[in-house]
N, C-alpha and C positions, 0 to 999 in steps of 0.2 A: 731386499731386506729393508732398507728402508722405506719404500713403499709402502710396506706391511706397518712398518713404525706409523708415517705418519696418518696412515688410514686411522690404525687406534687410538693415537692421536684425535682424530675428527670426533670417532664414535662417542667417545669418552663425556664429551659434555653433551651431547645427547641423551647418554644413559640417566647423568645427574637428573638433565631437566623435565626428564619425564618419568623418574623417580621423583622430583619436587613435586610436578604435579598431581600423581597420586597421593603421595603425603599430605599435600596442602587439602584435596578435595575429602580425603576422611578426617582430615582435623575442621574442617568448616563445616563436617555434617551435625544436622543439631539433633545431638539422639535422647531431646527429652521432648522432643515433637514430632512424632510420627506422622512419615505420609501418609501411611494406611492405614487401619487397622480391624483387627479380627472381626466377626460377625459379633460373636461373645460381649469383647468391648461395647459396641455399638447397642445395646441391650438396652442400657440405662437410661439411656437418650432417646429413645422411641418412646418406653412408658412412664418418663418423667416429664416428658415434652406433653404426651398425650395424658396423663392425669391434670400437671400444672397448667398447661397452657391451652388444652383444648376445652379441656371439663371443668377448670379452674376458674377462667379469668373471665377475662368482659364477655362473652359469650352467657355465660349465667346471668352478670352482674347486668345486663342491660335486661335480656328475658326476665329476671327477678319483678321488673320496674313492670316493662310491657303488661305480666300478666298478674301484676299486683298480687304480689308475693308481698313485696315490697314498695315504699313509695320511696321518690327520688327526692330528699332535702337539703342537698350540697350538690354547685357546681352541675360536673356533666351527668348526673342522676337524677338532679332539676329537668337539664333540655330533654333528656329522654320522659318524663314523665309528660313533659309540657310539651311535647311532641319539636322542639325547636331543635331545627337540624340531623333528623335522624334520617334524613335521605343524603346527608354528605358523604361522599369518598374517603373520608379519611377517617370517617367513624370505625369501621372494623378492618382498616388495612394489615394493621400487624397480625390480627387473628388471620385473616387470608394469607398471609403467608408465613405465620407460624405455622398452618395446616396444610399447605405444602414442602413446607421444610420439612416436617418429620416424617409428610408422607415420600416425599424424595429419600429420604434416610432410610425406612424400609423399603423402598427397591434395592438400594445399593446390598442391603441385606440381602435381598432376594435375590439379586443376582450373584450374590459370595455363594450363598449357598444352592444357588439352583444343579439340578442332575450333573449338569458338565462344569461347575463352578469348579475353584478351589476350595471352598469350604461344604462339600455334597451331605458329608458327613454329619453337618447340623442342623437334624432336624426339628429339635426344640427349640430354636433361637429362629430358624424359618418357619414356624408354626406361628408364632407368638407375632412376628414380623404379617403376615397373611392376615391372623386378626387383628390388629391394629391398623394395619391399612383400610378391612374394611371398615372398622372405628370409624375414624377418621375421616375417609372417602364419605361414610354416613352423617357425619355432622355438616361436612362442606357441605354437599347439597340438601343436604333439610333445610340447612338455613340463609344460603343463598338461590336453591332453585337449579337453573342452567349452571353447570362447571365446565372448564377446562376437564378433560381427564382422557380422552381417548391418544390425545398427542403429546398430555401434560404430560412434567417429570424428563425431556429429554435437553434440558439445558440449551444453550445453544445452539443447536441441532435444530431445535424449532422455539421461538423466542414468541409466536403469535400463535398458540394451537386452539383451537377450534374450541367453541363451546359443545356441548354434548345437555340432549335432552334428559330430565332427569329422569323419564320412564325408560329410558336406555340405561343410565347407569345404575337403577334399583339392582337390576339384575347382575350386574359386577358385584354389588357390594355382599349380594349372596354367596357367589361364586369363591370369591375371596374369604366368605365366611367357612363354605365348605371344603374349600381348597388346606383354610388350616387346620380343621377339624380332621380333617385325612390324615394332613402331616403329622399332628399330634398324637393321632392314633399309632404311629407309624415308629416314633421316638423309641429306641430302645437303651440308650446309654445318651446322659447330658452331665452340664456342669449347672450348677443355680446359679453359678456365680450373676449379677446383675438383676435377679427378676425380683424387682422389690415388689410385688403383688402376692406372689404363690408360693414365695421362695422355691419356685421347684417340683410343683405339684402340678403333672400335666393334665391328669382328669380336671382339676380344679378351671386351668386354662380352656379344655374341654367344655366344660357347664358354662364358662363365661360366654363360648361362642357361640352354642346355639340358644342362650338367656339374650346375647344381640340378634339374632335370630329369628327370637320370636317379637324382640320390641320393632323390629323394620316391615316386618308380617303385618303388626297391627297398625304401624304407619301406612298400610296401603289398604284401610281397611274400605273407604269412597271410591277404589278405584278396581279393588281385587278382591271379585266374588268368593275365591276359598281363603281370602286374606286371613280367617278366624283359623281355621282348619288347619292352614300352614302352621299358623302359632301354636296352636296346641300339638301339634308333632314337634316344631322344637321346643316347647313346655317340657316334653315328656323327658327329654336328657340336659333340661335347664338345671337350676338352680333347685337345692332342695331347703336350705334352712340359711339363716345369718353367717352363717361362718362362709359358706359358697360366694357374699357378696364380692363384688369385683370393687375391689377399691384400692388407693394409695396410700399405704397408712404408713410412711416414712417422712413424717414431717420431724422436725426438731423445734425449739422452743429459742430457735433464736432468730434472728432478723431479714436473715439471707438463709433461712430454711424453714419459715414456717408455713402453715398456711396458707393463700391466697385471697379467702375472704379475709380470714383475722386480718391479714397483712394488708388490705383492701378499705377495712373497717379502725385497723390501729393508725392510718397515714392518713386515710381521706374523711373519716364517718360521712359516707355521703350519703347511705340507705339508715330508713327507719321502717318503722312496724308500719302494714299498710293498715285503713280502713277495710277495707272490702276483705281482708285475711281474715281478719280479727272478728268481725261479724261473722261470716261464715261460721268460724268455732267454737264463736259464743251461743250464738242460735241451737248449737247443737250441745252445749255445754260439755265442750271438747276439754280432756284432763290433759293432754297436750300444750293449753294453753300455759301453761306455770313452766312447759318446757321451753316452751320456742319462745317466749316475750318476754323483757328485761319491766320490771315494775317501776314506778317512777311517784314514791309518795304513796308507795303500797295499791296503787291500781296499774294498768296497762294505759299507756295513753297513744294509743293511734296516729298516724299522721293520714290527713283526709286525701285521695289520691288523686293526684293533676294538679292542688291547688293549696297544696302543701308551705308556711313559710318556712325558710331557707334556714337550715339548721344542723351544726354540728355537734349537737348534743343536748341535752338537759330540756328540750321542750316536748321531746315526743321519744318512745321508747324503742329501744334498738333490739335487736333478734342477741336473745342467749345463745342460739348454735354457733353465734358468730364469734360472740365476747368472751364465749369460753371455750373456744376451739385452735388453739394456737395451733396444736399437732393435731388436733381430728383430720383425720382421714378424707381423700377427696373421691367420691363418690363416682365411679363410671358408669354401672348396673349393680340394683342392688336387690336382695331376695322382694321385699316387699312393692318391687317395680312388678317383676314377675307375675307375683301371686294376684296382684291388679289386671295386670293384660290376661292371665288365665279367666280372672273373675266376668272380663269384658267379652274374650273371646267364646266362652264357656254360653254366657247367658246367647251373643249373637248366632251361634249354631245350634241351642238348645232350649230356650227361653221358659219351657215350663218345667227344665229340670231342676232339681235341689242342688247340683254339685257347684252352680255359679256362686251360690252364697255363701258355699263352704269355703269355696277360695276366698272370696272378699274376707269373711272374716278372718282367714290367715294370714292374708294382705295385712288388716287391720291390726291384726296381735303382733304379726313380724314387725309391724314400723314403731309399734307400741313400746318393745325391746328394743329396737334399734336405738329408740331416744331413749331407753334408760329407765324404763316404766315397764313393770313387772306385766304379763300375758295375761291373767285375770283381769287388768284394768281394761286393755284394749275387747278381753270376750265381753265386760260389761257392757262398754261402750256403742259395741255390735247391737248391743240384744235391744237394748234401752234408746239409743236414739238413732243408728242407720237401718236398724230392720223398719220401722213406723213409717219408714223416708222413703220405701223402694217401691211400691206398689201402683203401676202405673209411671214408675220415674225411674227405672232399674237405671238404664246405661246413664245418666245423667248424674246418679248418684252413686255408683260405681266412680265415673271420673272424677265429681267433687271430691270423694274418700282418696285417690289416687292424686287429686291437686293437693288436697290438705297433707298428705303423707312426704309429698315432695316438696316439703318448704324449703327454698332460698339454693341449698347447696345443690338440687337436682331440678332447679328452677325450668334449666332449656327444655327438657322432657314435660313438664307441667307445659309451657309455651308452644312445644309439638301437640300438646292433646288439644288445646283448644285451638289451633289451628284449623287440627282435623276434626272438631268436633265442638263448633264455635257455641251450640247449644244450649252445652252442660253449663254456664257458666255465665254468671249476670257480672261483667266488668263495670268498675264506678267510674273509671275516669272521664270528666265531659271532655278531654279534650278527645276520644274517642269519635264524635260526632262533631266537635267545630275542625280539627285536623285528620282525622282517621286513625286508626290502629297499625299497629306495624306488622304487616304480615309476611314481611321476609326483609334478609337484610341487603342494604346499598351493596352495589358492587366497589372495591378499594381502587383506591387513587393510580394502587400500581398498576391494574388493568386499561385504567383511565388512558392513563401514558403509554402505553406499552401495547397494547392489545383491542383496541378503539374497535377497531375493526370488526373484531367478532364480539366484543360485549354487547349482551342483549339491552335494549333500552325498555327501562321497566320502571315503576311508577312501588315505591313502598308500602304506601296508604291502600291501593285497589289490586294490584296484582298478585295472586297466590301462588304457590306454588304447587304441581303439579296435583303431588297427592293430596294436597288441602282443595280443589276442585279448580286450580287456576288453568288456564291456557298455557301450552309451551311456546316458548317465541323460536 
């Protein structure tokens, strides 16, 4: 008997301390920061990340300058015009891996919700996940060329993965388009919660994917004989009207939620009206011009491009879409992208037919509404000065209407066409011939450090990228 006493005796402060330590480990847990969380949750963060920071930020703001959208008259909008330092590493670091961060963010989706996941069940949140990666996947290498991607995304697991040719990855970023286009199809019960785009409309999700679809098709237009043909099959289940556009229209009118350019343009003014924009429009006596250009003393006053003095305001005129866009909407793909590549693809497989012109001029009237200007203005516009224009000069004028339509907020798509089709388009800046043009961008610093090894060494001023007719290294 006593035995038995002093055994429970021992036990006794056993039971306590491992009773404390349970107590203690759910009073330390912190349950307003989750380890994990839902595929759902994780929604916000893929097309916020990818409106704000992939289609938003310096990736336009530099293309803007490049393809004289814009001229650079403050600061780092200068060295980019003036060509001074746009081959350094640290020029688009955070963009490199801002666009790997969200495309890491949609694996971890994909893997919630893949066949054997815990989350199988959701397939609108893995649909949306699928095209966004190819988004995304699609901007990395358009505008760097060679990526990380076949090793990329496994963290530590592999810290130096391989670069990957981008005639290999065109083909992912297809795959990934069609892989969500299945899933979407596939959706039978969801929650909106998080899709600030569609609130919830999976056709609409739909239209977006093969409207990128058909803009990747025309990107391989120097390099892929049915490259037109593709496009126009995903034409046919693209984008039908304005309301279809893919865009992020959840901005707010306050400081830490507006805009990107506004908030780019209300901190830095470092872009103004370019030369070479402004003639283009005026040549054509484009009614556009009263949309897109701030007056200064009742006329527009240009800044001349490369050689521009340094100015944050008051001597040359700033872009309207910008000065009055706090909450406007940031632009992913939009109808009158569409109705351009239809208009491009259309004439390149059919060139003596009439339906290329019908699209341009849709192109035309959709961008006309999209800025706020009634559709009769844009069918005049057609009739009177781009029909006179096309005759012997279709595709070149085709793409000027499709540069002119893409001012400023859809700049990088303006700076993919002339890439791939350096022709259409008489650029002003001399420093184009004393330094060169920028035909893709530096690799980031973090690669630099980290990944030496496999970064391709490549030259910004001569080296293209693949589908623009460059060498793969």
């Amino acid at each position: 008997m006593k035995k038995i006493k002093f055994l429970f005796l021992a036990i006794i402060p056993l039971l306590f301390t491992a009773c404390s330590e349970e107590i203690m480990d759910e009073i330390n847990e912190e349950k307003n920061n989750a380890l994990t969380m839902s595929s759902q949750s994780m929604l916000p963060d893929i097309i916020v990340k990818s409106a704000f920071e992939t289609a938003g930020t310096d990736i336009g703001w530099y293309a803007t300058v490049y393809i004289e959208h814009s001229a650079g008259t403050w600061a780092q909008s200068v060295d980019a015009d003036k060509r001074i330092g746009q081959a350094s590493a640290t020029l688009f670091n955070n963009n490199w891996n801002n666009l790997y961060d969200v495309m890491n963010t949609c694996k971890v989706i994909l893997d919630k919700t893949a066949p054997d996941g815990p989350e199988a069940d959701n397939l609108f949140v893995r649909g949306i996940a699928q095209v966004l990666t190819a988004y995304n996947l699609g901007v990395t290498t358009d505008m760097w060329g060679e990526i990380p991607w076949t090793e990329a995304l496994n963290g530590s697991d592999n810290l130096q993965p391989v670069y990957d040719k981008q005639s290999a990855i065109y083909p992912d970023i297809f795959k990934w388009l069609d892989d969500g286009i299945a899933t979407l199809e596939s959706v039978t019960t969801f929650s909106t919660a998080g899709d600030y785009i569609y609130s919830g409309d999976v056709d609409a999700w739909i239209k977006a994917a093969y409207s990128l679809k058909a803009r990747h098709w025309m990107r391989l237009s120097n390099v892929e004989t049915n490259a037109s043909a593709n496009a126009l099959t995903a034409i046919a289940n693209g984008f039908v009207e304005n309301t279809d556009n893919f865009i992020f229209d959840s901005y707010e009118a306050t400081a830490i939620g507006e805009n990107p350019w506004y908030q780019f343009m209300n901190d830095r003014s470092h872009l103004s009206v370019s030369q070479s924009m402004y003639d283009l429009m005026d040549a054509r006596t484009d009614p556009r011009i009263g949309v897109y250009f701030e007056l200064l003393e009742g006329v527009v006053v240009p800044a001349p491009n490369g050689t521009a003095e340094q100015s944050q305001g008051g001597i040359y005129s700033w872009s309207l879409l910008t000065i009055n866009g706090q909450t406007t909407g940031t632009p992913i793909m939009t109808n009158h992208e569409l109705r351009f590549i239809e208009a491009e693809a259309l004439f390149r497989t059919d060139p003596a037919g009439a339906a290329w012109q019908a699209a341009l001029q849709s192109a035309i009237e959709a961008n006309f509404v999209f800025h706020g200007l009634v559709l009769a203005d844009g069918t005049d516009y057609f009739n009177n000065e781009v029909v006179p224009l096309l005759a012997g000069n279709e595709v070149n004028e085709i793409l000027t209407q499709k540069y002119l339509a893409l001012y400023e907020h859809e700049a990088a798509e303006a700076y993919n066409d002339y890439r791939r089709v350096p022709a259409f388009l008489t650029l002003d800046n001399p420093n184009n011939t004393t330094t060169g043009f920028v035909w893709r961008f530096p690799y980031p610093t973090s690669e630099e450090s980290s990944n030496s090894a496999n970064m391709p060494v490549v030259d910004v001023y001569s080296d293209k990228t693949w589908w623009a007719g460059g060498s793969e290294f």
